[in-house]
Each structure stands twice: as structure tokens, then as C-alpha cells.
N, CA and C of each residue as an Amber inpcrd file, in Angstrom:
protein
   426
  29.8420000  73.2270000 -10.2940000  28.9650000  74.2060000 -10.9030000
  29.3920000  74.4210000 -12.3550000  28.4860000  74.2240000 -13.2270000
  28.3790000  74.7650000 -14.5250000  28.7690000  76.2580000 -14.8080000
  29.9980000  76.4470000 -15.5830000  30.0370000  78.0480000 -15.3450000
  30.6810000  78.4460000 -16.9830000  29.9830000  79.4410000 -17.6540000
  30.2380000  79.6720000 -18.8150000  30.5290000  80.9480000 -19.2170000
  31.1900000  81.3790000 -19.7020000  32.0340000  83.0240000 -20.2550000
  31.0930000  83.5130000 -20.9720000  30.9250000  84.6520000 -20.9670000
  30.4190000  85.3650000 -21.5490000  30.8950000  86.8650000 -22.0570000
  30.3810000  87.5440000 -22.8010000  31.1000000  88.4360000 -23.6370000
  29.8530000  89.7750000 -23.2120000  30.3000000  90.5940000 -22.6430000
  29.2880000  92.2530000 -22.2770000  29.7760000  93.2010000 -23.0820000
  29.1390000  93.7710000 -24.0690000  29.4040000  94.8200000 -24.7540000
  28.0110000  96.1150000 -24.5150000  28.9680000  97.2710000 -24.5230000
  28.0370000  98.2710000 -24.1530000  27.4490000  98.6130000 -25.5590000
  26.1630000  99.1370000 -25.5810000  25.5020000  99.1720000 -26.9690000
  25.5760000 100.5220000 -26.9790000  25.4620000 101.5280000 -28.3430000
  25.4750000 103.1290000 -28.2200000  24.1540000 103.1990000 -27.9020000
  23.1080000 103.1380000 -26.9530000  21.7140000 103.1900000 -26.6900000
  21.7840000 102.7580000 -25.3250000  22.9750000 102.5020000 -24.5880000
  23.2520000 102.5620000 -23.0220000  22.8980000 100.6240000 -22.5270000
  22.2490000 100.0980000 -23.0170000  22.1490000  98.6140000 -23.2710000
  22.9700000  97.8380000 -22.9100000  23.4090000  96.8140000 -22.8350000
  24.6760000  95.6470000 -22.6120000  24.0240000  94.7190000 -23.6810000
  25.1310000  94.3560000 -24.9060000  24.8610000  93.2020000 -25.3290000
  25.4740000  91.8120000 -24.5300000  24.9570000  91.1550000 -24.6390000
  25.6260000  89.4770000 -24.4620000  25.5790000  88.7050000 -25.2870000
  26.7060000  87.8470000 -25.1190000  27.1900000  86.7460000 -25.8670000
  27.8080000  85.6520000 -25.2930000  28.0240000  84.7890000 -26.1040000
  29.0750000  83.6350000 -25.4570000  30.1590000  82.9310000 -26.4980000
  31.2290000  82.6020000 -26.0960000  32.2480000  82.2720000 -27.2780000
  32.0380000  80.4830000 -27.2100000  31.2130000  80.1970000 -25.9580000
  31.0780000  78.9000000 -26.0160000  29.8950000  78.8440000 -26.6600000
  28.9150000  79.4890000 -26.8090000  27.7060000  79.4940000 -27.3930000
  27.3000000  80.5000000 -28.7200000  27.9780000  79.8230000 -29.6240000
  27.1960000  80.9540000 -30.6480000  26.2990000  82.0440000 -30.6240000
  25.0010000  80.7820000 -30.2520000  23.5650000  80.8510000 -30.4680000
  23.0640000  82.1520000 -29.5650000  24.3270000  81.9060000 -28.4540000
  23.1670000  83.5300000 -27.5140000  23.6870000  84.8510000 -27.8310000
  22.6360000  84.9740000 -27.8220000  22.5290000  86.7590000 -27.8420000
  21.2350000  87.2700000 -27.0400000  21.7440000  88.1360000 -26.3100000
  20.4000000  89.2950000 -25.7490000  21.2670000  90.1640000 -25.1280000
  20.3930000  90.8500000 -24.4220000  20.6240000  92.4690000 -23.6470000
  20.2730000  92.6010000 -22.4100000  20.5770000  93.5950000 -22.0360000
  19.8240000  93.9690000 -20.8200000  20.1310000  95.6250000 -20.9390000
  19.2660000  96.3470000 -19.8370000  19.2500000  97.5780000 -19.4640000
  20.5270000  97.9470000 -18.7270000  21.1650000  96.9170000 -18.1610000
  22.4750000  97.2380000 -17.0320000  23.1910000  95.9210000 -16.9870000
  24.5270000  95.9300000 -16.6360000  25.3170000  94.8080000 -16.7920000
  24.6410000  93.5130000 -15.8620000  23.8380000  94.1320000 -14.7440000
  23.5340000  92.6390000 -13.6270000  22.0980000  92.6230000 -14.8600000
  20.6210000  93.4340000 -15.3970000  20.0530000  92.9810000 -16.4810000
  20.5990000  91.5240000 -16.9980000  21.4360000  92.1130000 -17.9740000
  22.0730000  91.4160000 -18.9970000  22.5660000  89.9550000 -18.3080000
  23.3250000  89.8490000 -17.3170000  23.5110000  88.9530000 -16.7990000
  22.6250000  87.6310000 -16.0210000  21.4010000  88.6080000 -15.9270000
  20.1040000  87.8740000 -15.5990000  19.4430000  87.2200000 -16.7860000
  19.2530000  88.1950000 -18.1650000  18.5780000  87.4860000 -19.3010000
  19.2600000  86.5320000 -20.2260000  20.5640000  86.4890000 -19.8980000
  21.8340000  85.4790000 -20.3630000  21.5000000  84.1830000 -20.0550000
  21.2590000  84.3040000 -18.0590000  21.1620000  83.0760000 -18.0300000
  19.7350000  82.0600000 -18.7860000  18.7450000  82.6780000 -18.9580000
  17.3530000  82.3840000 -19.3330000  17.7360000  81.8380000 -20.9370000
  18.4160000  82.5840000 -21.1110000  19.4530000  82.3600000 -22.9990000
  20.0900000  81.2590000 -22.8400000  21.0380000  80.7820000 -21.8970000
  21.7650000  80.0220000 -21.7350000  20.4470000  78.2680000 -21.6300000
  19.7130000  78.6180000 -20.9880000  18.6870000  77.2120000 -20.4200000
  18.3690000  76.9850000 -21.7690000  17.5730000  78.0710000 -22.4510000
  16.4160000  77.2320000 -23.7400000  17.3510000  76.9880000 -24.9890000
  18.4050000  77.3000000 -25.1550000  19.2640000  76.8250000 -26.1050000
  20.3740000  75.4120000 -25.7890000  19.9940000  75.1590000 -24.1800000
  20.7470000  74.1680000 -23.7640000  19.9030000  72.7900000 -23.6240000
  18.2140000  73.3280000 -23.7330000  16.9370000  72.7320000 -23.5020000
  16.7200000  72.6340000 -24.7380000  16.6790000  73.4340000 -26.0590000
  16.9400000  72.7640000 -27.1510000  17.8890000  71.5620000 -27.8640000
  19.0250000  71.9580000 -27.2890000  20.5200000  70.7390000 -28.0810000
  19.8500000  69.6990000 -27.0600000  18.9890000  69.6630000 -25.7110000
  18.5870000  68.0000000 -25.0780000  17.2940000  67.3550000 -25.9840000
  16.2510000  68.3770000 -26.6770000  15.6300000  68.0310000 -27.3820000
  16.0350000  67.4900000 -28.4730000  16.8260000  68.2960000 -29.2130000
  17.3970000  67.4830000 -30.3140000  18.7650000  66.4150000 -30.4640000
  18.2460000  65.8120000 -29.0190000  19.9410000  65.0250000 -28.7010000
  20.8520000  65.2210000 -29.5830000  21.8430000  66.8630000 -28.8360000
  22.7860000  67.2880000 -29.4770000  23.6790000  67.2890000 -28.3980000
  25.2960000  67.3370000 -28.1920000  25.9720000  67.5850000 -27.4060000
  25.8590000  68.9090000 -26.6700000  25.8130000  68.8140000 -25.7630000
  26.2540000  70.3370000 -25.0350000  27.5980000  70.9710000 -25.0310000
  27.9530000  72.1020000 -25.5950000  29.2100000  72.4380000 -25.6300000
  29.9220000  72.4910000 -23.7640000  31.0180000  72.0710000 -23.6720000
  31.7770000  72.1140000 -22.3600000  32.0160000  73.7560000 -21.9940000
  32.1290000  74.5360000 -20.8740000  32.1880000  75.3750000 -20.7010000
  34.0840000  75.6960000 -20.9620000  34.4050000  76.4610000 -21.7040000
  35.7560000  76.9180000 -21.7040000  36.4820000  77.5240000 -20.9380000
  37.4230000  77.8590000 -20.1420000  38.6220000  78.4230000 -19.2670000
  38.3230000  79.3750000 -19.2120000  37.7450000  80.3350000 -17.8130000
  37.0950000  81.3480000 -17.5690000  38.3070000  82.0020000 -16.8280000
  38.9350000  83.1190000 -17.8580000  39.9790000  84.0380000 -16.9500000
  39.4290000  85.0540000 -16.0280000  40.8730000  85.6710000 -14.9640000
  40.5110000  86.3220000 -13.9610000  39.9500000  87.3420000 -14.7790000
  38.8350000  88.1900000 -13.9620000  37.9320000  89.1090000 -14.0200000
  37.0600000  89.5370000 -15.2400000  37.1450000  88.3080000 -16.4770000
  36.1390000  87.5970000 -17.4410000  34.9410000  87.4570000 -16.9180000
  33.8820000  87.7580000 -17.2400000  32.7140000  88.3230000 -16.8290000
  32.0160000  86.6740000 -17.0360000  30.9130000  85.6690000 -16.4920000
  30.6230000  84.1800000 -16.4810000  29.0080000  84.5550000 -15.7910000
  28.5360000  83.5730000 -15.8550000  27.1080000  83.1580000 -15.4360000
  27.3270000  81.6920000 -15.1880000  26.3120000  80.8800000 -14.1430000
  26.7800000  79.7790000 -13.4660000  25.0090000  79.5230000 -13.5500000
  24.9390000  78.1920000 -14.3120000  23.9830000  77.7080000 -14.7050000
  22.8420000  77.4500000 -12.9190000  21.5870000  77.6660000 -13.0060000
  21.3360000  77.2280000 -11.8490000  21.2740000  75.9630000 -10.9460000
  21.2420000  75.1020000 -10.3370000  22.0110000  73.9590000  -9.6960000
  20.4590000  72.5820000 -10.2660000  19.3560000  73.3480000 -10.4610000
  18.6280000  72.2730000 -10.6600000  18.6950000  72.2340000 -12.2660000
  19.5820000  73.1280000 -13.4980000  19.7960000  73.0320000 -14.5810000
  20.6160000  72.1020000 -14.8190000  21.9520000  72.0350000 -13.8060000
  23.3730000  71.6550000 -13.7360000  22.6580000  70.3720000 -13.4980000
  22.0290000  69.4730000 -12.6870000  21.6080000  68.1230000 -12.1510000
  20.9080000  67.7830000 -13.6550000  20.2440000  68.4680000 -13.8050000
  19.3660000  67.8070000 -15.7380000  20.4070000  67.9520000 -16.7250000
  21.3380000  68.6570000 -16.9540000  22.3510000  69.1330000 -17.6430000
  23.6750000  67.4410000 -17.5530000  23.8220000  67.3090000 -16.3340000
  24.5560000  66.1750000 -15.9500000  23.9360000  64.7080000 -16.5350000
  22.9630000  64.6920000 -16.1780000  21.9340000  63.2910000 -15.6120000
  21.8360000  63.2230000 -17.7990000  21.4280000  64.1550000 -18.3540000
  21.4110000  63.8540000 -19.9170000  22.8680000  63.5930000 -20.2460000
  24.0950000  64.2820000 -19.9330000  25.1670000  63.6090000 -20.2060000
  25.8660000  62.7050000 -19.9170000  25.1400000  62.0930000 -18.6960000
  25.0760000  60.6980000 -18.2520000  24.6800000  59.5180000 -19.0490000
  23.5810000  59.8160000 -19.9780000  22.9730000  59.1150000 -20.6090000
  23.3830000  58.7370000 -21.9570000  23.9290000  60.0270000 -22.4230000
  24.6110000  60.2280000 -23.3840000  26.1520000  59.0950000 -23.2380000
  26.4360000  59.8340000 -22.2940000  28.0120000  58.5970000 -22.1050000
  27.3230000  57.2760000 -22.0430000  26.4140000  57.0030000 -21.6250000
  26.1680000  55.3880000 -21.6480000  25.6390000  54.3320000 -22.6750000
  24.7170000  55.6240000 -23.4660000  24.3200000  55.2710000 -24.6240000
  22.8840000  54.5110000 -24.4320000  22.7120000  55.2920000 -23.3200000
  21.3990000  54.1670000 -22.5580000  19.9450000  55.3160000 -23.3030000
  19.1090000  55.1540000 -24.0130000  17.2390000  55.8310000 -24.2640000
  16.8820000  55.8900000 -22.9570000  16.1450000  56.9020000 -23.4520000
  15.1790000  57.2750000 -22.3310000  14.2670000  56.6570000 -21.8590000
  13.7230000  55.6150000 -22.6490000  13.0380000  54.5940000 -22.7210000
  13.4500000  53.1000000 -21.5730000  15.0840000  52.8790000 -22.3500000
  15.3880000  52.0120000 -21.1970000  15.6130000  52.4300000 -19.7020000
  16.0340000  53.8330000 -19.5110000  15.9570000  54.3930000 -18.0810000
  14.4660000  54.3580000 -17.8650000  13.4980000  54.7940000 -18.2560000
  12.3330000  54.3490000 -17.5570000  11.8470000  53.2050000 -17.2100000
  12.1690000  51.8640000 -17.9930000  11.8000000  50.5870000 -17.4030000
  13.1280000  50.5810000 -16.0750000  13.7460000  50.9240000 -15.9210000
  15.1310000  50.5100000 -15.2170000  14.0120000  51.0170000 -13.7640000
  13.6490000  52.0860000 -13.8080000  12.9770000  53.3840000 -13.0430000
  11.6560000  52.5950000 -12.5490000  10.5330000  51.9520000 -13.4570000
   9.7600000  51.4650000 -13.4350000   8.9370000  53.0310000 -13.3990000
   9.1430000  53.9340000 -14.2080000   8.5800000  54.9810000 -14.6400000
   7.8460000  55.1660000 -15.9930000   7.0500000  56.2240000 -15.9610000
   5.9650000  56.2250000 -17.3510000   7.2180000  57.0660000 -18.2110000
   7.3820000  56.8720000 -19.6960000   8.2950000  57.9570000 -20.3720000
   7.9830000  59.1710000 -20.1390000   7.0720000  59.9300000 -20.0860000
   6.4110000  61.1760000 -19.7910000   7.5410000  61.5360000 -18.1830000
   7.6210000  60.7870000 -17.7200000   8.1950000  60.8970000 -16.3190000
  10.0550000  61.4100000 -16.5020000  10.0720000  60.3850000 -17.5000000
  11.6790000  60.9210000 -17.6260000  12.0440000  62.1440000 -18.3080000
  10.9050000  62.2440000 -19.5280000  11.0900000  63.5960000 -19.9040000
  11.1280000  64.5440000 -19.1000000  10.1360000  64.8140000 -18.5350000
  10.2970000  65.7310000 -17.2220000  11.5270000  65.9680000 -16.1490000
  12.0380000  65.0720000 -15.9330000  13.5000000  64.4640000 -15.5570000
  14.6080000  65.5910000 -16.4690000  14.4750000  65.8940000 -17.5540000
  15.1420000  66.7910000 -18.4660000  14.9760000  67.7610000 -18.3880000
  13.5720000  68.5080000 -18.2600000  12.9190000  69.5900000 -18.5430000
  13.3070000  70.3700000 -17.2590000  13.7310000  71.4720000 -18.0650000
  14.4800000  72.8310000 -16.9530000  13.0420000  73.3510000 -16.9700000
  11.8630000  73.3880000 -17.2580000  10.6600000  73.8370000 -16.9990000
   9.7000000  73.3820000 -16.0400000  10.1920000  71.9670000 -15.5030000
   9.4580000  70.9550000 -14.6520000  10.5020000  71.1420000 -13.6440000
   9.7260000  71.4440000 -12.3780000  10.7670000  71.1290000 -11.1820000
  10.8360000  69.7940000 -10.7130000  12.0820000  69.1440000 -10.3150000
  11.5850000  67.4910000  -9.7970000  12.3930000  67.0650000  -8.8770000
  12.0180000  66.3360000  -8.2440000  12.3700000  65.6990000  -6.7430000
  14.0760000  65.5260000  -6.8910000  14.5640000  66.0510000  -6.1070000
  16.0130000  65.4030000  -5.4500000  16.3900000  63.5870000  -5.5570000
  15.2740000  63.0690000  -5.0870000  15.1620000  61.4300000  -4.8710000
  15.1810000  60.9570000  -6.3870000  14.1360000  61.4900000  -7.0420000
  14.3270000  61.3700000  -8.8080000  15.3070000  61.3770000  -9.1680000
  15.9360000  62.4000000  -9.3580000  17.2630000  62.2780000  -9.8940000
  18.4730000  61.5880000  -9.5300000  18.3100000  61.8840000  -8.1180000
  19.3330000  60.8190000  -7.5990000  19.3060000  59.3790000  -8.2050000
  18.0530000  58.7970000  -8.1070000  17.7980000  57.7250000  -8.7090000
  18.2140000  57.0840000 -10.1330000  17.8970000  58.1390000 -10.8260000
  18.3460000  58.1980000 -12.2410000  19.7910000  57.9490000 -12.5080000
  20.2610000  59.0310000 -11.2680000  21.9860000  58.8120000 -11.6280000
  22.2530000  57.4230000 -11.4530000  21.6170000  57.0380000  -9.8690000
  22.2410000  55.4070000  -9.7510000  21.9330000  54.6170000 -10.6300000
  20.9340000  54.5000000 -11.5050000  20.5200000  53.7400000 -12.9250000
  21.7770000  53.3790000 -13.8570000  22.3710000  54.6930000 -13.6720000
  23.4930000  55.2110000 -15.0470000  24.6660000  54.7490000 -14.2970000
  24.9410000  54.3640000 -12.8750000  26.1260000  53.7570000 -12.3520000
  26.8830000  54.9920000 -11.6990000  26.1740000  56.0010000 -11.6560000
  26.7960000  57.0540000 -10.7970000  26.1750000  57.7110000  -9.4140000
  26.4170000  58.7750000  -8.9180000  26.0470000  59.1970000  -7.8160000
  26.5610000  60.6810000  -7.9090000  24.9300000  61.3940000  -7.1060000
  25.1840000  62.5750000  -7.3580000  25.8260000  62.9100000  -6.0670000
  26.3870000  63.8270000  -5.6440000  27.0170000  64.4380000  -4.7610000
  26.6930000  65.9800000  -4.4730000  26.8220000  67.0980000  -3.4450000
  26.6070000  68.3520000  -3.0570000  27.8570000  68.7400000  -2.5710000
  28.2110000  69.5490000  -2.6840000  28.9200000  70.5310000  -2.1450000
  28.4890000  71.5470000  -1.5350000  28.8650000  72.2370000  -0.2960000
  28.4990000  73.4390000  -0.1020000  30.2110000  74.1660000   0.1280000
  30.3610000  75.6420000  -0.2430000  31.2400000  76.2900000  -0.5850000
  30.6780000  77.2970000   0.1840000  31.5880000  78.0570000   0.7550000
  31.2230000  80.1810000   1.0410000  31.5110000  80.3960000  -0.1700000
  30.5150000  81.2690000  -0.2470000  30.0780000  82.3240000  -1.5780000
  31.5630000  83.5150000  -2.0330000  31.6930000  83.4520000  -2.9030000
  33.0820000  84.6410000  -3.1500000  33.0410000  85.9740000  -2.6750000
């Protein structure tokens, strides 16, 4: 699981700001600390959905100490989040994964897009393209 620190500050207007020391770029609020922790993560996707648009690196999540306050990307973010840094390590276009795929480009984009939901089998696929394999875990919850 993708899991990234974040910074809660109480605002004088009763608010929670957020932040991230791994992420510049976010900032928002919420009405209450679980708020804030909800509109973080939505902060966290389109600035992470931007750096895939502009094939930019994704910053690595940094060393999350005990009782450091974190948000944990959602699991179909974490699979598009992976599968682009897959691509990235290989140095492989999106272009050549779609002939590999025997897919339309439109198809792989979507493959990226935290806005498009997409098949389990898709992605899986994709990974094996790139020479990897995705895997699941299941864990009890903390």
C-alpha cells in the first residue's frame, strides 16, 4: 500500500489544514480532522494524475513515524500508480504497450486514469507486458 505523511494543522476558524512534506503541491482543509483526511486524499490523486500526464516522477512516500498522521492511496490508484512506474523503469511508450496489448492507445490511457475504472485482467496484463506480476495481499485491518 501506497502510504504518504501528511501534516494537520488546526486553522483559528476551527478548520484542519493539510499538507504533505512529500508533496509540496497539496494543500486543502476540511471541517474536522477525518474531513481533512478525506479531501487530502482527492489532493493526493489529481496532483499524482497530473505528474502521469506530464510524465513526471512520482515522489516516493517518506518514513511515516509512530502516531504521524498518513493517508493510503486507494488500491485501484496504487495498481495505475505502479503499472506507470513500471513503464517508466522500462522505458517502454505507451504506444509500444499497446501494440504489445494489441490495444487502441485510447485504451492504455485509460489504463492510467484514476478517473476510469478498469478491469483487474487489464492491468494484470499490462504488468506481464512490463515483465512483472501483480500480486494481493490481504492483511487484518489495524
Amino acid at each position: 500500500m501506497i502510504k504518504y505523511r501528511v501534516k494537520l494543522t488546526p486553522d483559528d476558524n476551527g478548520t484542519f489544514l493539510v499538507t504533505s512534506p512529500d508533496f509540496p503541491e497539496v494543500i486543502t482543509f476540511g471541517e474536522t480532522r477525518e474531513d481533512a483526511l478525506h479531501h487530502v486524499v482527492g489532493a493526493f490523486r489529481e496532483i499524482i494524475a497530473g505528474k502521469i500526464h506530464y510524465k513526471e516522477p512520482i515522489s516516493k512516500p517518506s518514513r511515516i513515524k509512530a502516531g504521524e498522521p498518513f493517508i493510503t492511496l486507494p488500491l485501484q490508484t496504487e495498481m495505475k500508480v505502479r503499472l506507470y512506474e513500471a513503464l517508466q523503469e522500462n522505458g517502454m511508450k505507451k504506444a509500444e504497450l499497446a501494440r504489445i496489448l494489441n490495444l487502441h492507445r485510447q485504451e492504455i490511457d485509460r489504463l492510467l486514469d484514476f478517473k476510469h475504472s478498469t478491469s483487474i485482467g487489464k492491468i494484470e496484463a499490462a504488468f506481464a507486458a512490463l515483465g512483472k506480476e501483480l500480486k494481493i495481499e490481504v492483511a487484518d485491518a489495524p
